[in-house]
DOTORLO-824714 format. One record per residue (C-alpha): x, y, z; residue number from 1; residue in three letters. Coordinates in nm, 2 decimals. Layout:
N
@x=X | y=Y | z=Z | seq=NUM | type=ALA;
...
# end
This chain:
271
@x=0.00 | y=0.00 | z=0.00 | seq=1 | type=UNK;
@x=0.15 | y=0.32 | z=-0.11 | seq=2 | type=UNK;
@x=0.13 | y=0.58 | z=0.21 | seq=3 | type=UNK;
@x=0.03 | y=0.96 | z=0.14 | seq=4 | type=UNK;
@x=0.39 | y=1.15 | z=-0.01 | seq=5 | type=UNK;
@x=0.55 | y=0.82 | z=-0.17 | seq=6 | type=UNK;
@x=0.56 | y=0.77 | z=-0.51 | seq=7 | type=UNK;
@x=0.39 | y=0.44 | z=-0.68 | seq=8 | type=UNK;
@x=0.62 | y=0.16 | z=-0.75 | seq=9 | type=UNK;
@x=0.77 | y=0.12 | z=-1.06 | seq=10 | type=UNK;
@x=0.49 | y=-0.13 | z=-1.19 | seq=11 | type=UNK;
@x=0.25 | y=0.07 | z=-1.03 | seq=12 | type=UNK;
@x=0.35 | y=0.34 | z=-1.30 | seq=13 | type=UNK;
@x=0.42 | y=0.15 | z=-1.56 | seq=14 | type=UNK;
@x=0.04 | y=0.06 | z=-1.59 | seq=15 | type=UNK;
@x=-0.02 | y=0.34 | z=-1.60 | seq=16 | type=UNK;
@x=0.17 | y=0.45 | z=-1.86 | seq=17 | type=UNK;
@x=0.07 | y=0.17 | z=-2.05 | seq=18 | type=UNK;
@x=-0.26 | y=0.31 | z=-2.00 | seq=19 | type=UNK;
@x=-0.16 | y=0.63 | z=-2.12 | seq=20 | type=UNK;
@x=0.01 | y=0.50 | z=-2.44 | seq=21 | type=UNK;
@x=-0.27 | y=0.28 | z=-2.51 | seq=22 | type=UNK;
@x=-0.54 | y=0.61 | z=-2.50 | seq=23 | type=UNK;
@x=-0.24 | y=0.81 | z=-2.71 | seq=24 | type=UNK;
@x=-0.26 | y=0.56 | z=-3.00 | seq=25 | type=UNK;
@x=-0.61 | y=0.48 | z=-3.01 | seq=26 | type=UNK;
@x=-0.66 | y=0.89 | z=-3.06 | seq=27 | type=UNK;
@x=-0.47 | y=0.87 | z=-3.36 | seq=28 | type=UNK;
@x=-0.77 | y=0.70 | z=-3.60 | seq=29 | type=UNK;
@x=-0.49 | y=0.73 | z=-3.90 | seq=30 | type=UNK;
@x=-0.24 | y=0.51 | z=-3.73 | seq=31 | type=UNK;
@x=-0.52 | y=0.27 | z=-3.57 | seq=32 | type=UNK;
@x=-0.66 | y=0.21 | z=-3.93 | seq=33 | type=UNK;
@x=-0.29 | y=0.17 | z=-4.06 | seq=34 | type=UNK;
@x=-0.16 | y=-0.04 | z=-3.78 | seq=35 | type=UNK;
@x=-0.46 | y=-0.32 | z=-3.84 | seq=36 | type=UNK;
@x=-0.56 | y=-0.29 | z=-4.15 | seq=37 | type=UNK;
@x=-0.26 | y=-0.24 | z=-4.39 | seq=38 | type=UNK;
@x=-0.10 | y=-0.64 | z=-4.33 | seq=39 | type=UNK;
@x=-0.47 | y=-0.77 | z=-4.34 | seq=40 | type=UNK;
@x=-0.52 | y=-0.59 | z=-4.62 | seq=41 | type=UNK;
@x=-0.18 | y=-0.75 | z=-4.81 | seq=42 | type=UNK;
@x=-0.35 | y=-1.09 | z=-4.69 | seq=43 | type=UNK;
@x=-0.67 | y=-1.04 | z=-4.88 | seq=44 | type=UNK;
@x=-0.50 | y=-0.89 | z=-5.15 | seq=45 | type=UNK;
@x=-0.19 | y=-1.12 | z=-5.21 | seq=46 | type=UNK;
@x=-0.38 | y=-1.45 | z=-5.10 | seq=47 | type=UNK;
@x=-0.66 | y=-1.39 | z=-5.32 | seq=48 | type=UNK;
@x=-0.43 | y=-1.31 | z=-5.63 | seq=49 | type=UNK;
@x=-0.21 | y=-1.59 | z=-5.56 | seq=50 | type=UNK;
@x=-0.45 | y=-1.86 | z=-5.39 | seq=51 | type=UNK;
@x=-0.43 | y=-2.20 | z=-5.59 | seq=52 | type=UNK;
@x=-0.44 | y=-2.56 | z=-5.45 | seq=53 | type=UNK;
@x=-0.08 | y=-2.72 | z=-5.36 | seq=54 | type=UNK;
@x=-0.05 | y=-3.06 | z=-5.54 | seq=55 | type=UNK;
@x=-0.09 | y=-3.37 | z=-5.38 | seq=56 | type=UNK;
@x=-0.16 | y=-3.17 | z=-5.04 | seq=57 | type=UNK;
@x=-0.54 | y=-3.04 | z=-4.89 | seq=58 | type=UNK;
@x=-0.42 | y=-2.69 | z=-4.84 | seq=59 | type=UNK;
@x=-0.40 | y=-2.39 | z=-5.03 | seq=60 | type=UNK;
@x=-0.16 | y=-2.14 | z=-5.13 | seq=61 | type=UNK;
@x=-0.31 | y=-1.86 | z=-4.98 | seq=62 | type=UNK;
@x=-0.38 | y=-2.04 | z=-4.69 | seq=63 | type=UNK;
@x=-0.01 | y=-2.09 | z=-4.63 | seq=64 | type=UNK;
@x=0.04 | y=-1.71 | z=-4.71 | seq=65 | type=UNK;
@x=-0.23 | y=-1.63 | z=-4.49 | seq=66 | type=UNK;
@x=-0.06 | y=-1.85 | z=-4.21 | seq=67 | type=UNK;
@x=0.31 | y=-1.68 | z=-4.27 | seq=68 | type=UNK;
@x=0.14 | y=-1.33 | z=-4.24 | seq=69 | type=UNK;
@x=0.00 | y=-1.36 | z=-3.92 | seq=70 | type=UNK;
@x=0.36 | y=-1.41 | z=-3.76 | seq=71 | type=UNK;
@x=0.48 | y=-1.10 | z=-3.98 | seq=72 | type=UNK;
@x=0.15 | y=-0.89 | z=-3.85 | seq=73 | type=UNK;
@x=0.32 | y=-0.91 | z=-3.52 | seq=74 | type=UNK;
@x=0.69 | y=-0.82 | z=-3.61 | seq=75 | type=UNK;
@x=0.47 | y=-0.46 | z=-3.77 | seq=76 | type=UNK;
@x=0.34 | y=-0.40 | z=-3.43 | seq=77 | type=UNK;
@x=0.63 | y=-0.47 | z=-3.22 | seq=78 | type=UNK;
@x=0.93 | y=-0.35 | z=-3.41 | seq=79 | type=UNK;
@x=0.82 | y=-0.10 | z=-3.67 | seq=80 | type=UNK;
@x=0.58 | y=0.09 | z=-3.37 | seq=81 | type=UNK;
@x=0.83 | y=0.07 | z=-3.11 | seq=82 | type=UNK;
@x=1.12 | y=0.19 | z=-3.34 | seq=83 | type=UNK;
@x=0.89 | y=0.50 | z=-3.51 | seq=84 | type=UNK;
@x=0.71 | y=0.57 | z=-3.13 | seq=85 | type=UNK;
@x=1.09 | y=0.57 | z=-2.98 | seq=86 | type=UNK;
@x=1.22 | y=0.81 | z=-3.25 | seq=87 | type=UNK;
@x=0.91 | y=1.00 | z=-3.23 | seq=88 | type=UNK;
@x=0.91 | y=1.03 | z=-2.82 | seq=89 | type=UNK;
@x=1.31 | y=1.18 | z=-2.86 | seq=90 | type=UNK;
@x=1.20 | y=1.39 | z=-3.12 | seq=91 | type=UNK;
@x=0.94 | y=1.58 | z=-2.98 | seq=92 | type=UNK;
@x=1.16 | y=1.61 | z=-2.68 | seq=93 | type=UNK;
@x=0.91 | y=1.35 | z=-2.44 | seq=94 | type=UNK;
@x=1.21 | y=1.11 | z=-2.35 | seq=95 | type=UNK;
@x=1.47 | y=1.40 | z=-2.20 | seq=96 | type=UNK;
@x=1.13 | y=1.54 | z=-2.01 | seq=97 | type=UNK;
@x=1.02 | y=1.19 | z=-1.90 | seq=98 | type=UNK;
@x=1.38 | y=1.16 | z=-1.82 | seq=99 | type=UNK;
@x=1.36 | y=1.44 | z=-1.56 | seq=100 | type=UNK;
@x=1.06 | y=1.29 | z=-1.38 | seq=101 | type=UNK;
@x=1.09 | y=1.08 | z=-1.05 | seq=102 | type=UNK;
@x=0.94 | y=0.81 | z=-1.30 | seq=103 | type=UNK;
@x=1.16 | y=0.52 | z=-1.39 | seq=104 | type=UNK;
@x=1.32 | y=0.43 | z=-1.68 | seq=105 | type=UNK;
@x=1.17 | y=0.10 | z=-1.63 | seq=106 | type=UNK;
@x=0.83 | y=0.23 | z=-1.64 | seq=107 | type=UNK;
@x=0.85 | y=0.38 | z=-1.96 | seq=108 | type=UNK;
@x=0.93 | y=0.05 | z=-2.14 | seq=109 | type=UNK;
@x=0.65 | y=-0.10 | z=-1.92 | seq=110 | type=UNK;
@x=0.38 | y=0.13 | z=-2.03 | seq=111 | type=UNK;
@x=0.54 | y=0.06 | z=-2.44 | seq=112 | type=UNK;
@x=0.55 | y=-0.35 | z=-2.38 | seq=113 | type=UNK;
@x=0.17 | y=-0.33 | z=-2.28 | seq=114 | type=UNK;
@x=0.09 | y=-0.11 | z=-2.59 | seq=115 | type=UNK;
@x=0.29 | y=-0.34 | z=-2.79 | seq=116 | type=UNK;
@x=0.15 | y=-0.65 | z=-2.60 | seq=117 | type=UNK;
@x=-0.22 | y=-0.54 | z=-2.63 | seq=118 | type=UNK;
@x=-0.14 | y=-0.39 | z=-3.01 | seq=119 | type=UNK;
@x=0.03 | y=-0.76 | z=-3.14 | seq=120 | type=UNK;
@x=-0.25 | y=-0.95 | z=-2.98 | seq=121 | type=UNK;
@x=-0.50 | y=-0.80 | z=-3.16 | seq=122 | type=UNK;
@x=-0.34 | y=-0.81 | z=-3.49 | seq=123 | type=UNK;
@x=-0.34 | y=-1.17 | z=-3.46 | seq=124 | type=UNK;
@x=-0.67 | y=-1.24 | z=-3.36 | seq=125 | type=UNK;
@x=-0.78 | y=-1.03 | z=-3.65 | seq=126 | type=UNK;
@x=-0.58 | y=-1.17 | z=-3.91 | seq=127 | type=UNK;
@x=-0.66 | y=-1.51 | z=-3.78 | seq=128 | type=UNK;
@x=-1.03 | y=-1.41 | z=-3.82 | seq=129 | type=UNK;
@x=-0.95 | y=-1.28 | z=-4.20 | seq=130 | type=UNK;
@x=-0.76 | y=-1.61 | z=-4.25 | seq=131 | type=UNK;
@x=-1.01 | y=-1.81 | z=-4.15 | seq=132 | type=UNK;
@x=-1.32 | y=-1.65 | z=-4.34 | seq=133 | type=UNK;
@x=-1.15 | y=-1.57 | z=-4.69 | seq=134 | type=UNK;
@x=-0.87 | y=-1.86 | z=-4.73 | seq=135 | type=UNK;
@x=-1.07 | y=-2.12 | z=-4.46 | seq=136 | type=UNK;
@x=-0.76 | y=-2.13 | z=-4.27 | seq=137 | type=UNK;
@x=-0.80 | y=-2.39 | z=-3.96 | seq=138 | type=UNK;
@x=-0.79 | y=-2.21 | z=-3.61 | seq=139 | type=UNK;
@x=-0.59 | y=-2.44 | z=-3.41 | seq=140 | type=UNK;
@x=-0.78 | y=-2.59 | z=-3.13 | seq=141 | type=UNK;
@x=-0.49 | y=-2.87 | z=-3.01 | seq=142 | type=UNK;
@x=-0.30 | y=-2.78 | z=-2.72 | seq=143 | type=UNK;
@x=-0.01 | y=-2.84 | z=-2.83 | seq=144 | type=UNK;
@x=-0.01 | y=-2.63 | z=-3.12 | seq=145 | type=UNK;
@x=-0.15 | y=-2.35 | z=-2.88 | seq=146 | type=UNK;
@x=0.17 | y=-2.40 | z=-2.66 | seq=147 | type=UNK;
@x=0.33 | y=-2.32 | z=-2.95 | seq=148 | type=UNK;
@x=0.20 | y=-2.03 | z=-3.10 | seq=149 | type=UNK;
@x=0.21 | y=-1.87 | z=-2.75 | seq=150 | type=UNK;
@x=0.57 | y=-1.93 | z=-2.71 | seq=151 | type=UNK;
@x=0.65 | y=-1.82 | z=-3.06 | seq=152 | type=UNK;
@x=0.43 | y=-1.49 | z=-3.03 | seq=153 | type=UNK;
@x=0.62 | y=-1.43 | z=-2.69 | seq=154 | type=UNK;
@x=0.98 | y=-1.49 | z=-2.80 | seq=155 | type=UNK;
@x=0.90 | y=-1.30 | z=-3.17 | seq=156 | type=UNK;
@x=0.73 | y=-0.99 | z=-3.02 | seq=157 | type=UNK;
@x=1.00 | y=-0.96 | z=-2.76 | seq=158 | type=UNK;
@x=1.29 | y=-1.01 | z=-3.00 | seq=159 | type=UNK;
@x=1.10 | y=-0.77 | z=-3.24 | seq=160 | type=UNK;
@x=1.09 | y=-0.51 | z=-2.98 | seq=161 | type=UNK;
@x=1.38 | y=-0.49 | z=-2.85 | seq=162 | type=UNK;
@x=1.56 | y=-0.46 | z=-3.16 | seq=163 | type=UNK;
@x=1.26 | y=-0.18 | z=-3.25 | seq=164 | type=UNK;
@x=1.43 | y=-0.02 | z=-2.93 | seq=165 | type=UNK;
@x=1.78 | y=-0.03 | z=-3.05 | seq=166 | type=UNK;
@x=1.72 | y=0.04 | z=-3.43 | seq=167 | type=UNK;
@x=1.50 | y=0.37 | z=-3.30 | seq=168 | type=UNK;
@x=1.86 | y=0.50 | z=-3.25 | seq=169 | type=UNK;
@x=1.96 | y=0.50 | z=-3.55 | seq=170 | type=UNK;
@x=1.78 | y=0.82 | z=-3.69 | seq=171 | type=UNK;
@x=1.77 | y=1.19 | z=-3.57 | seq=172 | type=UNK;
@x=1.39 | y=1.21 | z=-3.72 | seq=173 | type=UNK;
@x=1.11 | y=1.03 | z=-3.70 | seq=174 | type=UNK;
@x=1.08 | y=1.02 | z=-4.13 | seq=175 | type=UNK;
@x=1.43 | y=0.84 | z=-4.10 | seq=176 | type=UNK;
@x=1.29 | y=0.59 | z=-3.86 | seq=177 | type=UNK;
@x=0.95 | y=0.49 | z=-4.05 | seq=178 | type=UNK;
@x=1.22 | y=0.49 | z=-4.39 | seq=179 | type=UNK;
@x=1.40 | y=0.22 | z=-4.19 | seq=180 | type=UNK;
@x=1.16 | y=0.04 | z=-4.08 | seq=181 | type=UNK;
@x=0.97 | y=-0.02 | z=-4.28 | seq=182 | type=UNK;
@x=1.26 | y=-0.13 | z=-4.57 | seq=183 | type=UNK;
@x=1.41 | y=-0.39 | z=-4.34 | seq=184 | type=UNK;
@x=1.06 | y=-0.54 | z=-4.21 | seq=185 | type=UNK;
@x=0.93 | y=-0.53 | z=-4.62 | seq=186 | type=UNK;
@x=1.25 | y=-0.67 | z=-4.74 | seq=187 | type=UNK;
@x=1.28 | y=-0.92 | z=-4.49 | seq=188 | type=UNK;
@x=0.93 | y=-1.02 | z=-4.59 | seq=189 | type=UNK;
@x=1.04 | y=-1.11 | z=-4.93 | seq=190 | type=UNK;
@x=1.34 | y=-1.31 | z=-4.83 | seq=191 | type=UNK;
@x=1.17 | y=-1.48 | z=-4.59 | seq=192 | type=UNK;
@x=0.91 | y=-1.64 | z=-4.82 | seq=193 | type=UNK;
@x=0.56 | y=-1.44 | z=-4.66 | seq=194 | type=UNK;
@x=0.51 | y=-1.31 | z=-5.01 | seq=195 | type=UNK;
@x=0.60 | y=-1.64 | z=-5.17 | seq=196 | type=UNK;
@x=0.48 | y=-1.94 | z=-5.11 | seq=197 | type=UNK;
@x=0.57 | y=-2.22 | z=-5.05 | seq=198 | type=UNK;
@x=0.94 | y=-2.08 | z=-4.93 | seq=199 | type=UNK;
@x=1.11 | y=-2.34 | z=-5.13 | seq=200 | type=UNK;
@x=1.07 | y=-2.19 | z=-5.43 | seq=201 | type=UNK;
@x=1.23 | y=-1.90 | z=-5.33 | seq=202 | type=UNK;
@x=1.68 | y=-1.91 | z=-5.45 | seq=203 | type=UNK;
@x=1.83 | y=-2.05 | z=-5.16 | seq=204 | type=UNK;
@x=2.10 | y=-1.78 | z=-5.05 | seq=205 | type=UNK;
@x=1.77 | y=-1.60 | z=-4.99 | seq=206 | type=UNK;
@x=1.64 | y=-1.82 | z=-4.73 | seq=207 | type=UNK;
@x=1.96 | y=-1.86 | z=-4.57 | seq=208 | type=UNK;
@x=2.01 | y=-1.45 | z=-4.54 | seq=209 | type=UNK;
@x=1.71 | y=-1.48 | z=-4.39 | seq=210 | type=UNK;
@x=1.76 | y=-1.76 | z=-4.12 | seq=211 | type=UNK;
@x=2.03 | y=-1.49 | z=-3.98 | seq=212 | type=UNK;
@x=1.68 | y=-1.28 | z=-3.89 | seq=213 | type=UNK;
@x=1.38 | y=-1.36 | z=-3.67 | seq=214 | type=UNK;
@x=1.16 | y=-1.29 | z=-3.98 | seq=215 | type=UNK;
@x=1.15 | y=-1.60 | z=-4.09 | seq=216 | type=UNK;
@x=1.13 | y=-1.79 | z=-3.80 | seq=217 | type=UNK;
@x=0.80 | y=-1.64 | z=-3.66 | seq=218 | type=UNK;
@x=0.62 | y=-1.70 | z=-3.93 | seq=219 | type=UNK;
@x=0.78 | y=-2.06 | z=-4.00 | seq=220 | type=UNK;
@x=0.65 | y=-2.10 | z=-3.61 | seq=221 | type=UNK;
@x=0.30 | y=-1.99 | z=-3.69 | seq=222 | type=UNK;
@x=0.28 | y=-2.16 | z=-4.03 | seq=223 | type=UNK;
@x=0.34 | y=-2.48 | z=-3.80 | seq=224 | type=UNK;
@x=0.03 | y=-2.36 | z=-3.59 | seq=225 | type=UNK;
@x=-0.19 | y=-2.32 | z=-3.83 | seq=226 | type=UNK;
@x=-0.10 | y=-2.53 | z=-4.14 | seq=227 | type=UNK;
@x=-0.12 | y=-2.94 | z=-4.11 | seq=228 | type=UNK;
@x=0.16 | y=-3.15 | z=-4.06 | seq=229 | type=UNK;
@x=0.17 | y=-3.25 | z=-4.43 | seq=230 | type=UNK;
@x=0.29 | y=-2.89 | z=-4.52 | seq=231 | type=UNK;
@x=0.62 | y=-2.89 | z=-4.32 | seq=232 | type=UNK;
@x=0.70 | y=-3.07 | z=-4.63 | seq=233 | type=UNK;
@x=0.72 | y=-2.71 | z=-4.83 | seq=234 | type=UNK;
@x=0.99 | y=-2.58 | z=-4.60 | seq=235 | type=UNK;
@x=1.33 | y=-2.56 | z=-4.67 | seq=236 | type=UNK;
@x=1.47 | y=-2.81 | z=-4.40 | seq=237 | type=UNK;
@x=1.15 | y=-3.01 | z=-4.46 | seq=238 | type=UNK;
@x=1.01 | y=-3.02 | z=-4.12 | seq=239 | type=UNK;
@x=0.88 | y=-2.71 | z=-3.91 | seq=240 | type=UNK;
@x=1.24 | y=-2.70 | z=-3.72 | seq=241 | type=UNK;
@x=1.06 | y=-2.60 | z=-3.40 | seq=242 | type=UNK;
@x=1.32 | y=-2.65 | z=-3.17 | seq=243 | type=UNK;
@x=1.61 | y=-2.37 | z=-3.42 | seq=244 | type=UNK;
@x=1.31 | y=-2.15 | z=-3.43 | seq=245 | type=UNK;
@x=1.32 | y=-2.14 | z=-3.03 | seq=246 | type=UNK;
@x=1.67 | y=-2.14 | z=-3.04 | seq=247 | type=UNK;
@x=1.72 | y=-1.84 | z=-3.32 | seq=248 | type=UNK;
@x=1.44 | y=-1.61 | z=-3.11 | seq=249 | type=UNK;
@x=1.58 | y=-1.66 | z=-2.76 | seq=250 | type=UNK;
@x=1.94 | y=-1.60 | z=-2.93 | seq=251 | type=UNK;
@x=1.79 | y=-1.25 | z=-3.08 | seq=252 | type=UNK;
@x=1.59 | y=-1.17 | z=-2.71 | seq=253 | type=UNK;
@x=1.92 | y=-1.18 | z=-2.58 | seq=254 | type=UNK;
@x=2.14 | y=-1.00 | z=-2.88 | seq=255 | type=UNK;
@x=1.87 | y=-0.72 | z=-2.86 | seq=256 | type=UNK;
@x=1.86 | y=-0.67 | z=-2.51 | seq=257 | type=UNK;
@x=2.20 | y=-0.59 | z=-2.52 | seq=258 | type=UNK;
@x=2.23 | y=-0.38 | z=-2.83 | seq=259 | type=UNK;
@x=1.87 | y=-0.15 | z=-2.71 | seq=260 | type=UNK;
@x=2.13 | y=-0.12 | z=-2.42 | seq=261 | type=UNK;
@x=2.41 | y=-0.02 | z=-2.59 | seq=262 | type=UNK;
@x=2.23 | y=0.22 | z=-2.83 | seq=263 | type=UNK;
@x=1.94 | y=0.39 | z=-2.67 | seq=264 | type=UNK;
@x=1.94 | y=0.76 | z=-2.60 | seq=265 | type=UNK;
@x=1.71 | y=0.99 | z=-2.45 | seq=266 | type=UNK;
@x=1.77 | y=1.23 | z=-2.65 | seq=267 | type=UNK;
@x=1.96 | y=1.36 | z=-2.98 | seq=268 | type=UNK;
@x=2.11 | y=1.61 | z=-2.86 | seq=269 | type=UNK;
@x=2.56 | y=1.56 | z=-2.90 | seq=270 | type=UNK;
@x=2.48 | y=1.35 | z=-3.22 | seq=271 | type=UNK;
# end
């Protein structure tokens, strides 16, 4: 119980700065409309141009497109909106003034991981829903598979996060930023086979740039969630490779704590 003069604890504040950024973005109708619609709107789009059945399989191509964009939906709202909010928060001067406050840094970060958090949780319930109406993609109801889409939506939106944190560094300006962005998370797209399906008929130095990136594996993780067994045939190695998909996010949690460590500033001011 906090006693009249003391300040709230540092979770204590960080809710409610969550709450705070939550009511910030959700004012903003353009980037709310953005945010959700624009990669459902590429699933509609590019899975109803390209959707044709697979031979000798029960599945679809645009069902496996569908499946690969919901784990790339996710990477949009945790590293391109934490990399463009950072740069946007230093620009406008709101980190160095949050910097002054008796509020932790800790609570900042709080208050952006439950944006993120609530942001990347509805993005895939919605694409799910889009999936599953237009391409008849099967919601996964077996607890295994539900184990592991909720350990590869943990380790992908925290990977894809911190490295928003650590790439928000990188530019002075908030246009730099949402250049950036958004040219690393569309080429990695490409080279990670969202766009093109199935991923083995994309030229193999492709794919293997892209195992070096947690692209690939999140949606390789939820293309095992929602796709049958049979389809793990249409990946690269063969099989879904569950257990390098854990191993490749938890290596990137770790390389992009430390490099948000490394690189983050509260301001750009000596640059």
């Amino acid at each position: 119980m906090t006693h009249p003069g003391t300040l709230p604890g540092t979770l204590s504040l960080g809710l409610i700065r969550g709450s705070a950024e939550l009511k910030q973005f959700f004012r903003i109708r353009e980037q709310v409309i953005f945010t959700f619609a624009f990669p459902s709107l590429l699933m509609v789009l590019l899975g109803s141009m390209l959707n044709s059945s697979m031979p000798g399989m029960a599945i679809t191509t645009g069902q496996v497109l569908a499946a690969g964009m919901i784990g790339s939906g996710i990477v949009s709202t945790s590293f391109n909106s934490i990399g463009i909010g950072l740069a946007s928060d230093r620009e406008a001067g709101a980190l160095k003034r949050l910097r002054g406050t008796p509020m932790p840094a800790a609570s900042y970060f709080i208050g952006k991981i439950i944006l993120v958090g609530f942001t990347s949780i509805a993005q895939v319930a919605l694409m799910s829903v889009v999936g599953s109406l237009l391409f008849d993609l099967e919601l996964p109801t077996d607890p295994m598979k539900l184990l592991t889409a909720l350990w590869v939506f943990l380790l992908g939106v925290t990977s894809c996060t911190l490295l928003g944190i650590a790439l928000s560094s990188v530019t002075k300006s908030v246009s730099g930023a949402v250049a950036v962005t958004n040219l690393i998370y569309i080429a990695l797209q490409f080279i990670s086979g969202v766009f093109v399906t199935p991923i083995s008929n994309l030229p193999k130095v492709m794919v293997t740039i892209a195992s070096f990136f947690p692209v690939k594996w999140i949606c390789q993780g939820f293309r095992s969630v929602f796709l049958p067994a049979e389809a793990a045939t249409q990946e690269m190695a063969g099989t879904w490779e569950l257990p390098m998909v854990a191993l490749v996010l938890t290596a990137w949690c770790v390389a992009g704590l430390l490099l948000a460590k490394l690189t983050f500033r509260w301001s750009n001011e000596g640059r």
